[in-house]
N, C-alpha and C positions, 0 to 999 in steps of 0.2 A: 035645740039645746039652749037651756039659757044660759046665763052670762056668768053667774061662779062658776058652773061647772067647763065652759069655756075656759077659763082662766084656771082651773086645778089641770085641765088637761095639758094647756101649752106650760105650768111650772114643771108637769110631769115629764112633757118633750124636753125639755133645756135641762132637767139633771139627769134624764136618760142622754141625752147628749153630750153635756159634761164626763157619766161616765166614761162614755163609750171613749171621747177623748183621751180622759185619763190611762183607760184603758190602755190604749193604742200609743201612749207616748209613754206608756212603763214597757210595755212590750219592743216597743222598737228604739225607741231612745236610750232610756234608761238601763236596757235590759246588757248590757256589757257592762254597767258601774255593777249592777248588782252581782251580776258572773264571776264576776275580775274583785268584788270586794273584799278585803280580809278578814272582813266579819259573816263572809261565807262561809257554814263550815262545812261545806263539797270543795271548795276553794282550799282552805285549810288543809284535811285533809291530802287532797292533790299535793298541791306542795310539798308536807311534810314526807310522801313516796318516795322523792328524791333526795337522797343526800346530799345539804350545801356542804358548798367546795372550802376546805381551808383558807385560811388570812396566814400568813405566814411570816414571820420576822427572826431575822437573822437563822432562818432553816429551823424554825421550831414552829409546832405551831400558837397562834396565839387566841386562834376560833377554828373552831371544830366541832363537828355533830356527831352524836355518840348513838349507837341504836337503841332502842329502848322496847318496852314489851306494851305498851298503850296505843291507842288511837292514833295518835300521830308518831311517828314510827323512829322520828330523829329528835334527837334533842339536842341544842346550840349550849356548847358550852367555851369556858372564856377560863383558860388554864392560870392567866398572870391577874386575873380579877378585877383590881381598883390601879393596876400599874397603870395597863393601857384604856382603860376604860373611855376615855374621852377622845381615844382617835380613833381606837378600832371599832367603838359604838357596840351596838347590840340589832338583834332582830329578833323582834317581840313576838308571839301568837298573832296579836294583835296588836295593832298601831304599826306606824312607820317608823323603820331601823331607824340608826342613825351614824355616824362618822365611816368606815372606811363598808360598814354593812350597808350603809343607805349607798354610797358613790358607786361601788360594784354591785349592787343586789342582785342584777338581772345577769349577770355573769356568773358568781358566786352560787344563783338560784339552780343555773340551767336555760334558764331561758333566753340566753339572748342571741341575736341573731349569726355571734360567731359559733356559736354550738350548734348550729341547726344541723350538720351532718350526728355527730352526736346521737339527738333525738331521731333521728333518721333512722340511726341501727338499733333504736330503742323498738320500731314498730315493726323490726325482722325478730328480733331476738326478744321480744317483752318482755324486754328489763326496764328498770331505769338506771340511766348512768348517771354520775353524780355528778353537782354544778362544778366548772371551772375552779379553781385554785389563784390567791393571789397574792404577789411576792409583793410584801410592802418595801421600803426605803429604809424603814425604821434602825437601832441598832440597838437590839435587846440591851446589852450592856450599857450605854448612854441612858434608856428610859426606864432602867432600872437605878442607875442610879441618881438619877434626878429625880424618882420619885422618893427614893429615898432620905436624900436630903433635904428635900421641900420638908418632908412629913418630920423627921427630927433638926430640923436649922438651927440656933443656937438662940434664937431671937424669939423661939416660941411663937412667931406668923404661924395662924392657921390658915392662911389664904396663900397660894401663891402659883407663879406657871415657869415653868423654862420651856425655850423652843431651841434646839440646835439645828443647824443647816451646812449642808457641802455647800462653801460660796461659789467651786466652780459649776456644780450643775444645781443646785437648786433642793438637793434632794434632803426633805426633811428627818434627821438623824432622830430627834427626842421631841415629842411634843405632850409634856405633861401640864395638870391643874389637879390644883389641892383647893378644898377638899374634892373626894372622889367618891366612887361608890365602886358596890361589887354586881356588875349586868347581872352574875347570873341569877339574879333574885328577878329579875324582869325579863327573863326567856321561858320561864317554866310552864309546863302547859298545863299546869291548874292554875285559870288565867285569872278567876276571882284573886288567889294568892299576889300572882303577878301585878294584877291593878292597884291592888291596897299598896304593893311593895311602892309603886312606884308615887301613889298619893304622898307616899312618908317624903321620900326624896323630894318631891316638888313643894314640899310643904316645908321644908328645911328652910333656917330663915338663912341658910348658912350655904344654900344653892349649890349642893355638890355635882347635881347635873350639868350644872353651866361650863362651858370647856372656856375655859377664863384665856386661854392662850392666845385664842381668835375670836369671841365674839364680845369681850371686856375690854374697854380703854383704860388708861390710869394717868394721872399725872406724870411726866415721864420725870420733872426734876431734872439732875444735872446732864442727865445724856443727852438732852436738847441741846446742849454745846456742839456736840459735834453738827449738828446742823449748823448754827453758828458758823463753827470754824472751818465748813465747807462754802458757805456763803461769802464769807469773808476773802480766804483763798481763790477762791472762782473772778475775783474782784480784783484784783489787784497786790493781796496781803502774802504773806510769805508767812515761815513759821516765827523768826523771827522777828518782825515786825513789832513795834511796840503800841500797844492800847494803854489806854487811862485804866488805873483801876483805884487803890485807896481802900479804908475801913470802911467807908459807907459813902453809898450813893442814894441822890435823890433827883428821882425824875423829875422835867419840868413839867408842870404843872400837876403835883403832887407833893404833898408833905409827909409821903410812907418812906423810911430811908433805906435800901437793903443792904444788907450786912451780909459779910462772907462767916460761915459756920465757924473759925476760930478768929481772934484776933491775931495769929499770928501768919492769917494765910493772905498772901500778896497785901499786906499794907502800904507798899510802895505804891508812889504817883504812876508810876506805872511798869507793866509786865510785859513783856513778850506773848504771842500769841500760845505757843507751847509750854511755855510756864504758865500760862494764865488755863492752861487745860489741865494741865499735869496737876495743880493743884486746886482744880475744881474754883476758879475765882468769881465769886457770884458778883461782885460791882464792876471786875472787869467787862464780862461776858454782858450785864445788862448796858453800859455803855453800848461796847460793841454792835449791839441789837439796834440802838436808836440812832447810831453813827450809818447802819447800814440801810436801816428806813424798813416800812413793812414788807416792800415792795422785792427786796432782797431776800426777807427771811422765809414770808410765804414760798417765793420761787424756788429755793430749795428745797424747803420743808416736800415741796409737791413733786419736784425731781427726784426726792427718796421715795416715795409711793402715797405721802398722804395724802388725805381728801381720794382718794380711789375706792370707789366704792363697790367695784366689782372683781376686786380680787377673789378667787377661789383655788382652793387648795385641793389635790386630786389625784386625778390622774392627766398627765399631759393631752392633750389635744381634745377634751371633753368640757363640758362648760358646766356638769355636775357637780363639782367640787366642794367640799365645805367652807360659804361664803365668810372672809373674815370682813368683820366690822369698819369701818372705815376709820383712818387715826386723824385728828385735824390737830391745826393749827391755832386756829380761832380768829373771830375778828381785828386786824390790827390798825384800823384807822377809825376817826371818830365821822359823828352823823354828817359834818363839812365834807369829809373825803379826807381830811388830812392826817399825817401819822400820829396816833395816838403813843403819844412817848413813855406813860406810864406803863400802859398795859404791855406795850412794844420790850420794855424792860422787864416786864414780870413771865412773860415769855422766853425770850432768851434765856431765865435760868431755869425754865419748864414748869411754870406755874399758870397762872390766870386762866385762859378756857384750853390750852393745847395740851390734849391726850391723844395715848398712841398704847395700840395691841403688843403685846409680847412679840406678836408673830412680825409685826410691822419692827419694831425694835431690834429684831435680831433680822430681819433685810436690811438696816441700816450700818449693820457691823458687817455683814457678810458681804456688802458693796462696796461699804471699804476694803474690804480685804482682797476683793477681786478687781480691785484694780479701775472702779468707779461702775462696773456692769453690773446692774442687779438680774440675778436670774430666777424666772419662775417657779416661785418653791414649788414640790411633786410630791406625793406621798407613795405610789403605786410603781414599783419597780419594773414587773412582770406580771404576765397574764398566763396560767400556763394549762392547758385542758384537762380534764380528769385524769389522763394517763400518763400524766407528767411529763412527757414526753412532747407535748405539741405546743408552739408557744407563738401566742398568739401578740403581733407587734403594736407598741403605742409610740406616739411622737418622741421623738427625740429631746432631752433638754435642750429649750432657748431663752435666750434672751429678754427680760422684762422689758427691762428699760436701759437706756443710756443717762448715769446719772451725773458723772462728773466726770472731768478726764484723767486720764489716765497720771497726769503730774502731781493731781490735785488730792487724789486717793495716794498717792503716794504719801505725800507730806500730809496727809489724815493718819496713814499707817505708822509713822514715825511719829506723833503728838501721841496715837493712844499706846503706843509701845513706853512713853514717857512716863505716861501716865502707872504702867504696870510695872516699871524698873525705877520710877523713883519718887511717885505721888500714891492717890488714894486706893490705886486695884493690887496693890501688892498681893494678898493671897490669892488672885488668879496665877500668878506665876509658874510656870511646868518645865522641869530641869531639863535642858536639851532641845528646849521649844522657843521660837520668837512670839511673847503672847504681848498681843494691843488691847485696851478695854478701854471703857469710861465706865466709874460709879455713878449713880444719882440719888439725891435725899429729894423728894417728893411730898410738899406736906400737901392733904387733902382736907378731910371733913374737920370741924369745927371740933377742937378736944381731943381727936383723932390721933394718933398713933402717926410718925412718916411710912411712908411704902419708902423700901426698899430696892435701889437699881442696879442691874450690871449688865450691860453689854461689852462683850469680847470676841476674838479672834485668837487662834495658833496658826502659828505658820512655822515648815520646814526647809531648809535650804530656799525662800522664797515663794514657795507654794502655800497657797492658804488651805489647812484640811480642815478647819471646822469653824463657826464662827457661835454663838451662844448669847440669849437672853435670857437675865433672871428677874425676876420680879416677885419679893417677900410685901406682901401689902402691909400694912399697918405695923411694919415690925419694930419702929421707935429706932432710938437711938443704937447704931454702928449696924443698921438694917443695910447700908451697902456695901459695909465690909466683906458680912457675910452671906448676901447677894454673889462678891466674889470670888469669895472660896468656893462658892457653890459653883457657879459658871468654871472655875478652873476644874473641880472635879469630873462634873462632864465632858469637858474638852480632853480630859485624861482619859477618861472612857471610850470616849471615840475614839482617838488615839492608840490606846491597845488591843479594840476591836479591831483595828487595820493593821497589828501585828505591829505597832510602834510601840517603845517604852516608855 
């Protein structure tokens, strides 16, 4: 044989061999991705034989599959639309669910390995029984009305998220974002429809997908006092305690002077610490920041949960959970190591690089209200089997973290009660109720509009039942007034959900 035809023979062995390879590693490797894919449609199919299990809030439900007369036999539908849209999520034909659809899927589907008795009596009786049922935390009322008011606010914000939380167990009451959208345009199983539906949405410059509550930071403005005036406290400071404040300050080594939003707010040489919260005192609070050094404000910033980058929201004792974004502080010393006093000061009133999630913001209110313990927000109440009858156990609420003691949240609760009986959060206020808050004005982008703050708390005979963040983005001038009106309206909500007035 001569010599090309040697060489076309061994090109011939090596892509007979490459096949044969290929072959053998689609067949045994790969062949469970292609089995198990959602763009199987025997896969598809399959699935759709079984009815997914309800999402359930406050005994209604809020996902449920309806039968239908097509190929796939159930159809997902989302009865409250755009209210819950960004925590109950959606479960597509195709692509991966997302919020409380993606955390439970394999439950909710049927398939997971607490149902296997279940599928058991599926292959005596050939049927199929339907997935698991799941009791969320949520409380219709709360996240109906915080969608509500986000979407008509008085300030015209189209951007905005409230999160409520029980400070004593964690469990997440309301977790809305505005803008939103309606899932069930990306359940339907005319998937070409379904796809385009959801190009519009992701093409929106106005990102109504994005669950802004946990995975957006903002400037947080004046509610970074309260970190402040936990830092402080933790140190030595009482409420009364008197700091430097005056119409304007100017850090050292800087020539930007900041100014408190009126001239008429703390222009004394100086405040007390609770006066200097109660009425929002931006030069007190920046002193305060450089008197305490970076070294203080990071340490509690990070005692409240920031820089945490592995918080997830869920189900107790599952590491599934929807990751929220991490909130920081920002750098507070310069390239020497030493404290950078400007930027240290522009921080303290919640400006320069420190941003912080809604969802982060209201664990800050609800650890004060509990007394310094922050607890593990939860979203997932109950697990209960297709016969509603079997109910299947999850972790207990615990403990996040230990973030300040118990004296110190104390005298926290008493500054932002101050705040709401005779400084900036007055329309939080709810007759019959002890309510604490801090507002925040927040300025961002360049020409920009302020975002709008409010972090709150109610409490009864000493019980904290609900604790609340509001965040109107770019809503301009009196954005956190009515920030919280808003935050007290929900706290009302909760409040009569639990048979209170």
């Amino acid at each position: 044989m001569n010599a090309p035809l040697r060489r076309v023979g061994v090109v011939a062995m090596v892509l007979f061999g490459l096949l044969f390879a290929n072959l053998n590693f689609v067949q045994w490797h790969k062949a469970n991705d292609y089995r198990t894919s959602q763009y199987n449609g025997r896969v598809q199919v399959a699935e759709y034989d079984r009815q997914r299990g309800v999402i359930e809030v406050s005994g209604k439900p809020g996902a449920q599959s309806n039968s239908t007369d097509d190929n796939l036999k159930f159809l997902r539908v989302y009865p409250y639309k755009a209210e819950f849209a960004h925590v109950i999520g959606y479960k597509p034909v195709n692509g991966e669910a997302t919020g409380i659809e993606y955390i439970e899927n394999e439950f909710l589907a049927g398939t997971s390995d607490q149902l296997f008795a279940d599928r058991l009596r599926d292959l005596w009786s050939n049927e199929k029984t339907p997935g698991g049922n799941v009791v969320t935390t949520l409380s219709l009322r709360a996240q109906q009305t915080a969608y509500k008011e986000l979407l008509n606010n008085a300030n015209n914000a189209k951007v905005g998220s409230v999160v409520a939380l029980d400070p004593t167990t964690g469990a997440v009451l309301a977790m809305v974002s505005t803008p939103s959208y309606d899932p069930n345009v990306l359940v339907g199983h005319d998937t070409t429809a379904a796809n385009r539906a959801y190009d519009r949405l992701a093409a929106d410059p106005s990102q109504p997908l994005l669950n802004r509550a946990v995975k957006e930071t903002y400037a947080p403005g004046s509610i970074f006092k309260v970190i402040d005036s936990a830092a402080a406290l933790e140190r030595g400071y009482t409420m009364n305690t008197s700091i430097p404040a005056g119409s304007s300050y100017t850090a050292p080594g800087t020539t930007h002077a900041i100014k408190n939003a009126a001239p008429s707010i703390c222009p004394e040489a100086q405040v007390t610490l609770i006066e200097a919260l109660t009425e929002s005192c931006n030069t007190g609070f920046a002193q305060l920041g450089v008197a305490l050094g970076p070294q203080a404000i990071t340490d509690t910033a990070e005692a409240f949960g920031f820089g945490d980058d592995s918080l997830r929201v869920g189900q107790l004792g599952k590491d599934n959970g929807i990751l929220v974004a991490p909130s920081q502080v920002g750098r507070l010393t310069t390239d020497s190591g030493g404290p950078d006093q400007p930027i240290i000061a522009q921080t303290a009133i919640g400006q320069a690089d420190a941003r912080v999630t809604p969802m982060q913001a209201a664990l800050m209110a609800a650890t004060v209200a509990n007394g310094g313990v922050q607890m593990q927000p939860y979203l997932i109440q109950q697990l209960l089997g297709p016969d509603r009858t079997t109910s299947y156990g999850i972790a207990a609420p615990h403990k996040l973290r230990d973030v300040c003691s118990s004296s110190v949240a104390q005298s926290l609760q008493a500054m932002m009660v101050s705040v709401v009986e005779n400084g900036t959060g007055k329309k939080a206020q709810i007759d019959g109720y002890v309510v604490g808050g801090k507002t925040g004005t927040a300025q961002n982008a360049e020409n920009a509009k302020d975002h709008g703050w409010f972090i709150g708390f109610a409490m009864k005979d000493g019980k904290p039942l609900v604790a609340v963040a509001v965040l109107l983005a770019n809503a301009g001038s009196g954005g956190s007034g009515e920030a919280a009106r808003i935050g007290g309206q929900v706290m009302k909500a909760v409040i009569a959900d639990r048979g209170g007035k």
